[in-house]
C-alpha positions in Angstrom: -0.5 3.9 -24.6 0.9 0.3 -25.0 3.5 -0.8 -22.7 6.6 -1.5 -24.0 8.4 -4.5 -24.5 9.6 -5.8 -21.6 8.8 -8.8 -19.5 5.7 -9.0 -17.6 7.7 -9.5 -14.2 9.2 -5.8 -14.9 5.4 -4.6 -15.8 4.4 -5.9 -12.4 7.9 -4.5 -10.5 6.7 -1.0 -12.1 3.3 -1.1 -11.3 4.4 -2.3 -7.7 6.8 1.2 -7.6 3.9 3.2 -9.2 1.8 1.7 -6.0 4.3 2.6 -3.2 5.3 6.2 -4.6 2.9 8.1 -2.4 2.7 7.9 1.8 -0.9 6.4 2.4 -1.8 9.5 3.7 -1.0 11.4 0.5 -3.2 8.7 -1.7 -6.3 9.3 0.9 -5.7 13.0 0.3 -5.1 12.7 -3.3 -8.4 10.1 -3.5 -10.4 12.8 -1.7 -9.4 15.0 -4.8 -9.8 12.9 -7.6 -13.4 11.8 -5.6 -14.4 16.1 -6.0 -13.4 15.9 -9.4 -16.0 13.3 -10.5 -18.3 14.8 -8.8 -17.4 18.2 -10.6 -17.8 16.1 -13.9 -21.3 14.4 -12.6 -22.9 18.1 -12.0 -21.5 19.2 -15.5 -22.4 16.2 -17.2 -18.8 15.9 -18.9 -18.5 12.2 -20.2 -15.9 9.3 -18.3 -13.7 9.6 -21.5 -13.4 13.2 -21.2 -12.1 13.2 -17.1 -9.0 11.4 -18.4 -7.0 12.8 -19.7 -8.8 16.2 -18.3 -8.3 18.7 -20.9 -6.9 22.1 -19.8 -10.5 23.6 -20.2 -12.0 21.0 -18.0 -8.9 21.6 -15.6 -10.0 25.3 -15.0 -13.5 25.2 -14.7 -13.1 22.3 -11.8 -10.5 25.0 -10.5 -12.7 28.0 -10.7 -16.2 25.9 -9.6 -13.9 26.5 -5.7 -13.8 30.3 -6.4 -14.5 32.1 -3.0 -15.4 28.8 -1.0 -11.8 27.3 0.0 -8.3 28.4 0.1 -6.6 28.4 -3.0 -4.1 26.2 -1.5 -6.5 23.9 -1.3 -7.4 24.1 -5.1 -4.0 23.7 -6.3 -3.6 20.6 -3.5 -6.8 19.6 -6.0 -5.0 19.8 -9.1 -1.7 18.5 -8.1 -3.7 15.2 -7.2 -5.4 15.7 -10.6 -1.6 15.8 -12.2 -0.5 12.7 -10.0 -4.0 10.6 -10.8 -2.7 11.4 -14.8 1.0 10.6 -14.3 -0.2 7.3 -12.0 -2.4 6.0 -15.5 0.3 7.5 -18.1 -2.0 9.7 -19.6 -0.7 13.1 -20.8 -1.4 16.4 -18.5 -2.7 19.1 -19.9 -2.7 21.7 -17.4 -0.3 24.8 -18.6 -0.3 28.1 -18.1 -4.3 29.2 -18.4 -4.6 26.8 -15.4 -2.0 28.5 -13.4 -3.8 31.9 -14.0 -7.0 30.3 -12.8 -5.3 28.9 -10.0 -3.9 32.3 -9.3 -7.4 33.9 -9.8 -8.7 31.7 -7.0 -5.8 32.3 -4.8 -6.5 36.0 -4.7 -10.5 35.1 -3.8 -9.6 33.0 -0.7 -12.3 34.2 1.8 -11.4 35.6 4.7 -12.1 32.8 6.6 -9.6 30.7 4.9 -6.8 33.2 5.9 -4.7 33.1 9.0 -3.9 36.2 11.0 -0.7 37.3 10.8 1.6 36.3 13.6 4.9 37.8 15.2 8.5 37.1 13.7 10.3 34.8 15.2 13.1 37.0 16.9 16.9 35.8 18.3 15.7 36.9 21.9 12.8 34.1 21.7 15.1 31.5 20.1 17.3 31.9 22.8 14.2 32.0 25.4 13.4 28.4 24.2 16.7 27.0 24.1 17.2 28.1 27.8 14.2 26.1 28.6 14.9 22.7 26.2 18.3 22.3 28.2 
C-alpha cells in the first residue's frame, strides 16, 4: 500500500508510534511468535510472499500444526502476534471465523499437562483473614 500524502516528518512520527505501541516484553513475546511462524512456513515450504499477508488457510494450519502439544491459550497468544506483525506492516488480516473454530478445536485438545488444577474460591472469611494480617 502506498503511503499517503503527507510529509516525510509525519511518516517518521508514525513509524516512531508504530515502534513504541507495544511493552518490550510484548515485542519479545510477539517475535518469539512470528519466529514459530516462519519456521511453520520453512517445514511446509509456503513461499516468503505467501507469510504476508498469511491467508486464512495458512492461518489455521499454523494453528492446528500445535494441536495437543501446548495450551490453546498459547496458540491464540500465536495468532494475536500473527494479527499485530500484519497491522505493524499494514497488510490486511485475514483471519475470520474458520480460524476461530480452529483455534477453538485446539483449545478443547489442550493436554492435560497444560491444565491447571482447579483451586478453591476465594471466600469473605479469607479476604477478611488477609486483611487482618496486611494491617
Amino acid at each position: 500500500m502506498a503511503p499517503p500524502p503527507v510529509s516525510t516528518q509525519s511518516l517518521a512520527r508514525v513509524q516512531l508510534a508504530l515502534d513504541k505501541a507495544w511493552a518490550p516484553s510484548t515485542c519479545e513475546k510477539y517475535n518469539a511468535s512470528v519466529n514459530a511462524f516462519h519456521s511453520f512456513c520453512d517445514s511446509e515450504t509456503i513461499p516468503l510472499p505467501a507469510r504476508l499477508p498469511a491467508s486464512e488457510y495458512i492461518l489455521c494450519a499454523f494453528a492446528a500444526s500445535r494441536i495437543g502439544g501446548i495450551a490453546g491459550s498459547t496458540v491464540r497468544g500465536h495468532i494475536s502476534a500473527l494479527k499485530a506483525w500484519h497491522l505493524y506492516c499494514d497488510v490486511p488480516w485475514a483471519g475470520g471465523a474458520r480460524l476461530n473454530l480452529v483455534l477453538n478445536g485446539v483449545e478443547n485438545m489442550t493436554p492435560t499437562s497444560s491444565r491447571r488444577a482447579l483451586r478453591p474460591p476465594v471466600t469473605r472469611r479469607g479476604c477478611q483473614s488477609i486483611a487482618i494480617v496486611l494491617r
